[in-house]
KESETI-876571 format. One record per residue (C-alpha): residue number from 1; residue in three letters; x, y, z. Coordinates in steps of 0.2 Angstrom, whole numbers, plus 5000, padded with zeros to 4 digits. Example, Ala and Ser with C-alpha at 12.3 -4.5 7.8 and 13.67 -1.06 7.14 Angstrom:
2
{1 ALA {5062 4978 5039}}
{2 SER {5068 4995 5036}}
//
This chain:
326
{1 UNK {5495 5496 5460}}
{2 UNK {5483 5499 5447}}
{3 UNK {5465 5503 5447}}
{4 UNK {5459 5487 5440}}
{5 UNK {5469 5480 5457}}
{6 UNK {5464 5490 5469}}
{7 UNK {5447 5489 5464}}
{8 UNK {5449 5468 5467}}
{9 UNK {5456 5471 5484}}
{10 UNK {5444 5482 5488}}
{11 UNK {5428 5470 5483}}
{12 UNK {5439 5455 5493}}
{13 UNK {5439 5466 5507}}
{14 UNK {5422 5471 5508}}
{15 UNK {5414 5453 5504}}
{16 UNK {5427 5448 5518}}
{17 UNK {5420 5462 5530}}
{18 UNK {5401 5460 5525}}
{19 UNK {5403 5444 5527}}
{20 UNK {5406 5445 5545}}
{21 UNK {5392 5457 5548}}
{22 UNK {5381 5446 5543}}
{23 UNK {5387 5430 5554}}
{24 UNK {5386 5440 5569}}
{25 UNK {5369 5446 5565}}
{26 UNK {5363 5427 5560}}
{27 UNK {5370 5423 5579}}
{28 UNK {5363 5439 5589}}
{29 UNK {5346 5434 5581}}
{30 UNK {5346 5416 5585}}
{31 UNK {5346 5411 5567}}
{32 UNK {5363 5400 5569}}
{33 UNK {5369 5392 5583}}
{34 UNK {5390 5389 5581}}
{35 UNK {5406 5391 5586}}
{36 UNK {5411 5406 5577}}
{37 UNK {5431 5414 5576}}
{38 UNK {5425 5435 5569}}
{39 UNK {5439 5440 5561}}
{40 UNK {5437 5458 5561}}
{41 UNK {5450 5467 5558}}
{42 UNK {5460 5454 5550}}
{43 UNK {5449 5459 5533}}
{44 UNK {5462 5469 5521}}
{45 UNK {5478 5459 5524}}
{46 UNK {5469 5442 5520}}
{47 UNK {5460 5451 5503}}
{48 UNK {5476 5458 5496}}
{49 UNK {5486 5443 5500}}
{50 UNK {5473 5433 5489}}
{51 UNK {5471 5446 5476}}
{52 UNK {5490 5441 5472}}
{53 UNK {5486 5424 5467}}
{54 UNK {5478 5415 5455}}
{55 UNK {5464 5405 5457}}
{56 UNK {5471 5390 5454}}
{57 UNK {5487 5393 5468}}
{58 UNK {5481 5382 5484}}
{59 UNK {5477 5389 5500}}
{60 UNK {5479 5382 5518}}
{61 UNK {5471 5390 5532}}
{62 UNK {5463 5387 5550}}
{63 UNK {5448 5389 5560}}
{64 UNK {5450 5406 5561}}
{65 UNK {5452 5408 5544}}
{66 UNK {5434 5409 5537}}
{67 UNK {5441 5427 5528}}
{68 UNK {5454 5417 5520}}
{69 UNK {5442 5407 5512}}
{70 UNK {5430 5421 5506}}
{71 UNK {5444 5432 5498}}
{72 UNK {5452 5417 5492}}
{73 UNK {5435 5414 5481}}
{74 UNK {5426 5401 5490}}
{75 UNK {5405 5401 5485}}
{76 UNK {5396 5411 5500}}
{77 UNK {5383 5400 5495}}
{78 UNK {5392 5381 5498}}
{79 UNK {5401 5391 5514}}
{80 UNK {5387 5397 5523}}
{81 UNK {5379 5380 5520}}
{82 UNK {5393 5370 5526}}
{83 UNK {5395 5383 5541}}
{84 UNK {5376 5380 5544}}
{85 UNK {5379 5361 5541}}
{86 UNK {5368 5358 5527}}
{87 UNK {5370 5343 5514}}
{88 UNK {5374 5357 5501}}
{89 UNK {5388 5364 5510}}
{90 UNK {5406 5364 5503}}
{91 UNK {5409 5348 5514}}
{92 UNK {5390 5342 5512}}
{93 UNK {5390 5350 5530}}
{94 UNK {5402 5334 5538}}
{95 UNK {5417 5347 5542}}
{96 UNK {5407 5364 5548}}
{97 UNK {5418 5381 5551}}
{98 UNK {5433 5372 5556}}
{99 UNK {5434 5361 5539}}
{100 UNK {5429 5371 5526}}
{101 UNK {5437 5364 5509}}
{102 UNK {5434 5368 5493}}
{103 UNK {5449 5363 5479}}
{104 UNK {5437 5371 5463}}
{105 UNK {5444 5389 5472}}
{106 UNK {5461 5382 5478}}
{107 UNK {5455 5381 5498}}
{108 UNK {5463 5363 5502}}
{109 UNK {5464 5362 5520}}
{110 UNK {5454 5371 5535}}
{111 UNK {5463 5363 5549}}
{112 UNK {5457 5364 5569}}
{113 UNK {5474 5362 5576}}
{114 UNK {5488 5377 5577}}
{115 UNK {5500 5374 5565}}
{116 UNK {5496 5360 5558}}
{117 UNK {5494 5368 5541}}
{118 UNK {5511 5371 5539}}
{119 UNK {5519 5355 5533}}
{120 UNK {5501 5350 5525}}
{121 UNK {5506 5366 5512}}
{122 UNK {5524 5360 5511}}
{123 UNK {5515 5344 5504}}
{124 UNK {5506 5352 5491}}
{125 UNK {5520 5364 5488}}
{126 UNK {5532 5349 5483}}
{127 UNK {5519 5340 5474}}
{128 UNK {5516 5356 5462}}
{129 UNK {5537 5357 5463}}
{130 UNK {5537 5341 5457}}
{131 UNK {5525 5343 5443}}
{132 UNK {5531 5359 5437}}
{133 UNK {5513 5366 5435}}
{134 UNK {5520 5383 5442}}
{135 UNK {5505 5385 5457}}
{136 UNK {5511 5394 5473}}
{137 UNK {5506 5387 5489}}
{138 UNK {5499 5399 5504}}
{139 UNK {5498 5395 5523}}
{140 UNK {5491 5407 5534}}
{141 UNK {5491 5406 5552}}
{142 UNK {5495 5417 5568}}
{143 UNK {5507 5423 5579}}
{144 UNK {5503 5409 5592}}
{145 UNK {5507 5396 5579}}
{146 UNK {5525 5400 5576}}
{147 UNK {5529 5394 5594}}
{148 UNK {5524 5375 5587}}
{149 UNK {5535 5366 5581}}
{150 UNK {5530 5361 5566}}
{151 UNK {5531 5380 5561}}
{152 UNK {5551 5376 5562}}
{153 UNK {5551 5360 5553}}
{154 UNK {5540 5368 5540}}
{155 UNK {5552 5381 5537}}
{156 UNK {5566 5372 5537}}
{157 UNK {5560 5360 5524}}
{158 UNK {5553 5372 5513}}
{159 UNK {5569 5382 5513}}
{160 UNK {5580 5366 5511}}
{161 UNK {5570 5361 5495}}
{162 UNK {5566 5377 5489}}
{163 UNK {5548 5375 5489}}
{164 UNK {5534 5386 5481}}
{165 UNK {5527 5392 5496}}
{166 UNK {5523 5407 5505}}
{167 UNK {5519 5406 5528}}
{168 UNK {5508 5420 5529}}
{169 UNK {5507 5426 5546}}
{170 UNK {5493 5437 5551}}
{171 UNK {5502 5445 5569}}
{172 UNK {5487 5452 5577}}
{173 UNK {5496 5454 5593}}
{174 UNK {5487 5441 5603}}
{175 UNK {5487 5420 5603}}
{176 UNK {5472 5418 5610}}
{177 UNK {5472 5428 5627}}
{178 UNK {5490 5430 5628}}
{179 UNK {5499 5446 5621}}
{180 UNK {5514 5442 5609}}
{181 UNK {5527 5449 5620}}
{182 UNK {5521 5438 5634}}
{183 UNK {5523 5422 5623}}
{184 UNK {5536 5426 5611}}
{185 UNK {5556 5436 5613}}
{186 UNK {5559 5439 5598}}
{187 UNK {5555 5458 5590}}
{188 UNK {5545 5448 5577}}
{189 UNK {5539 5435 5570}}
{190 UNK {5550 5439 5551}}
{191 UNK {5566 5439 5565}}
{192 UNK {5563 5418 5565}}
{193 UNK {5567 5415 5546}}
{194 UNK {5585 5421 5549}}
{195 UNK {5586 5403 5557}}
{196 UNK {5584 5395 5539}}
{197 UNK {5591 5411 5529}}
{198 UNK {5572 5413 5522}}
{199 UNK {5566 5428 5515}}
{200 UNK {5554 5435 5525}}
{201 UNK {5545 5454 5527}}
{202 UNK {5535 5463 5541}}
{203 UNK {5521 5473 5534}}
{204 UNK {5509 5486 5539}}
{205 UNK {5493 5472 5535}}
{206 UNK {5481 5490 5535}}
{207 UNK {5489 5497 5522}}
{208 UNK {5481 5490 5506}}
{209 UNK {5498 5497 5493}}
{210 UNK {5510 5490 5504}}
{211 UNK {5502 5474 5510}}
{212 UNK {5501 5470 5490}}
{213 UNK {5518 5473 5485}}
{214 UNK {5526 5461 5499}}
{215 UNK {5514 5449 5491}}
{216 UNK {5515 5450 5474}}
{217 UNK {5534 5448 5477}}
{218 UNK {5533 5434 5486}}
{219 UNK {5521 5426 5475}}
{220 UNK {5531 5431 5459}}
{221 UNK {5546 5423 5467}}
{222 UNK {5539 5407 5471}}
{223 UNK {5532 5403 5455}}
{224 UNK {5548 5409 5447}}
{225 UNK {5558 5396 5456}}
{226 UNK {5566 5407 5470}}
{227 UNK {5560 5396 5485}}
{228 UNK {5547 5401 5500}}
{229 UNK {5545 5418 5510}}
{230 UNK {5537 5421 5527}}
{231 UNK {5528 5436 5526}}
{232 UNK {5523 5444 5544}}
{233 UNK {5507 5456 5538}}
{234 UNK {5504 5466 5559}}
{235 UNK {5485 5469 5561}}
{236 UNK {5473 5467 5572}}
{237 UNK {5459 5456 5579}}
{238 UNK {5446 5469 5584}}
{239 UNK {5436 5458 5595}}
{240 UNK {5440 5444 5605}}
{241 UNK {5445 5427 5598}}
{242 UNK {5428 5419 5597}}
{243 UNK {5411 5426 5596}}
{244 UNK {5404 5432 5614}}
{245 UNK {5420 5428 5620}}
{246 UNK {5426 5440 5635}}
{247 UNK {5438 5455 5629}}
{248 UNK {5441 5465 5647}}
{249 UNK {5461 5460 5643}}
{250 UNK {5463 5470 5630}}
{251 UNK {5469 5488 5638}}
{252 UNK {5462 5504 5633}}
{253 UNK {5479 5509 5624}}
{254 UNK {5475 5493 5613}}
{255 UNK {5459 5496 5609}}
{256 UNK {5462 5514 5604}}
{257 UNK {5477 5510 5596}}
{258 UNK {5466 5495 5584}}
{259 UNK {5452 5507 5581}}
{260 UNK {5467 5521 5575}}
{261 UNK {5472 5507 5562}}
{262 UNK {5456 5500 5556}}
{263 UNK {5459 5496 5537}}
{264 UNK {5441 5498 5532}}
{265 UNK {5441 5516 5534}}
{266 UNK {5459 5518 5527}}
{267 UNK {5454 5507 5513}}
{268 UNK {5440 5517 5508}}
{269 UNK {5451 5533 5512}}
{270 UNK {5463 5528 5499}}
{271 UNK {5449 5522 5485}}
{272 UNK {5440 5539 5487}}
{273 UNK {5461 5544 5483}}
{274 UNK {5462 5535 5470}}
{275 UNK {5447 5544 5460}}
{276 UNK {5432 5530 5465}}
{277 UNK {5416 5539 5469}}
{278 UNK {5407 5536 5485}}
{279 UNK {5389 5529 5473}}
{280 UNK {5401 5517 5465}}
{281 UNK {5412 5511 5484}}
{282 UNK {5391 5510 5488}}
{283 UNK {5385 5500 5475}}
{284 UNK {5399 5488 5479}}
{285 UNK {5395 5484 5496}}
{286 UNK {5373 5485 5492}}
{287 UNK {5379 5469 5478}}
{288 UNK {5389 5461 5492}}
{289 UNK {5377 5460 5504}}
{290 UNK {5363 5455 5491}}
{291 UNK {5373 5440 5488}}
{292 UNK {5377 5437 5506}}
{293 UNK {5357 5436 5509}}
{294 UNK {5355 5427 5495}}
{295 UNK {5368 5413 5502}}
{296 UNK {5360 5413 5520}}
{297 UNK {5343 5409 5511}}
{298 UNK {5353 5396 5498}}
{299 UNK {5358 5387 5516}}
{300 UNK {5345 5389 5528}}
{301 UNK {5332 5380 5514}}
{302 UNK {5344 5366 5511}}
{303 UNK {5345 5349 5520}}
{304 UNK {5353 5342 5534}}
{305 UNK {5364 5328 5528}}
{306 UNK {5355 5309 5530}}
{307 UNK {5360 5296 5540}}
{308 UNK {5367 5287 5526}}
{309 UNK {5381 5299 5526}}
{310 UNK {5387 5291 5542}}
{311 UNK {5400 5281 5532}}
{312 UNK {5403 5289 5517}}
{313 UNK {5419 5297 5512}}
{314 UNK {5426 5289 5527}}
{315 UNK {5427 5268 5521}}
{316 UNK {5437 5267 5502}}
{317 UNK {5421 5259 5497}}
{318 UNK {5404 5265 5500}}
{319 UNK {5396 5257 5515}}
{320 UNK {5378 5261 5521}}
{321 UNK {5376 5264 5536}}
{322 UNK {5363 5252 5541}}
{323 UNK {5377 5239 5536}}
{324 UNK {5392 5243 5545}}
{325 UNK {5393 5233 5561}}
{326 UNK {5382 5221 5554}}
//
């Protein structure tokens, strides 16, 4: 990987991580009051996944998949006003955290309901399929989804018809509250693509060269033709599955084990490695959070939406809502 590359990755993954910070900080104060799914220690497997695409390649993800969204190039301006449900939000701040969509950065679907975005990619896998305009499709999900059934389905289908589309799994061990070996029998999630003679990978999601590579592949060979790949990228969720949420299931093993295999450290191991210096990693992360301060003002100044947005983009023709029932 190049330096230009890693360098990408690298910004992804600290915008990703920085962003976090500053939602928990906005919540610990007061400032914002939401349902919030930290994805902390998901940051370098989402970043490096994205870096492999191009920004006009489609996205699905889910409501735990707001660094999805950031490394895959959404506006943290439009997010954090949708997220803060301002009329300026990507959504004019109708969908919230669990709905962010945002097609002008290839972000198509957030959806609340596990696995459900799985045959929604298939959709727009077949449709670029269909129009030969070469985009590649990723859907990003956990370990908990592939026990729905739609995950099966999906894979069949997208293997049958040799779709453009890459199930990204994030395997951080846990579905919810729940350990993977306590809801799952198989070794790992890469196991269940033998079922539908898929390609699919397990890859160390902390390690920024190998995480890449897998995806680069996969993304090469889907745009070339060569059908889907599941990609299982093992991380870890470094605090529990929603904001305040209680973590006293976790083990001590587990939680030494995670902090071992943090992939901010080793990213910035591996930068320092790779000849960066330590003012320029700095001068990175002091832009990133400029912008992130910048965006939480953008949001916090904007409007709510109006009561005349009660109807629209729900009725084909615009109705007011002072006339509907009328």
């Amino acid at each position: 990987m190049d330096r230009e590359k890693l360098l990408d990755i690298y910004t992804r993954t600290m915008r990703v991580a920085r962003s976090d910070e500053k939602f928990r900080s906005l919540l610990m104060t007061g400032k914002l009051a939401v349902l919030y799914y930290t994805y902390r220690g998901q940051e370098l497997a989402s970043a490096a996944m994205m870096a492999a695409l191009e920004p006009s390649d489609y996205l699905v993800t889910t409501y735990r998949g707001q660094h999805d969204q950031i490394a895959k190039g959404v506006p943290l301006d439009l997010l954090y006003a949708e997220i803060a449900g301002r009329a300026t939000g990507t959504c004019k701040g109708k969908g919230g955290p669990m709905h962010i969509t945002h097609p002008a950065s290839g972000v198509m679907v957030t959806t609340g309901v596990v696995g459900s975005g799985l045959p929604i990619a298939n959709g727009l896998a077949l449709a670029s399929q269909n129009r030969g305009d070469k985009r590649v499709t990723v859907t990003c999900f956990g370990d908990g989804a592939t026990n729905i059934g739609a995950f099966h389905e999906a894979m069949n289908m997208a293997q049958l018809w040799q779709l453009p589309v890459i199930f990204f799994c994030q395997n951080n061990r846990y579905g919810e509250h729940t350990a993977f070996a306590d809801h799952t029998k198989v070794q790992s999630i890469a196991q269940r693509a033998e079922a539908y003679n898929m390609r699919a990978v397990t890859v160390d999601g902390n390690d920024a060269e190998a995480m890449y590579a897998v995806a680069k592949e996969a993304v090469d060979r889907a745009r070339a033709g060569e059908g889907p790949t599941l990609i299982e990228a093992m991380c870890y969720r470094m605090l529990g599955h929603f904001f305040g949420a209680d973590f006293s299931y976790m083990p001590p093993e587990h939680l030494a084990e995670m902090a071992a295999a943090d992939p901010l450290p080793r990213l910035r191991t591996l930068m320092l490695e790779r000849q960066f210096t330590e003012a320029e990693l700095d001068a990175i992360v002091a832009d990133i959070d400029a912008e992130l301060d910048a965006a939480a003002e953008f949001a916090f100044a904007s409007p709510l939406p109006g009561p005349e947005e009660l109807t629209l983009d729900v009725f084909e023709e615009p109705v007011l809502a002072g006339e509907y029932g009328s």
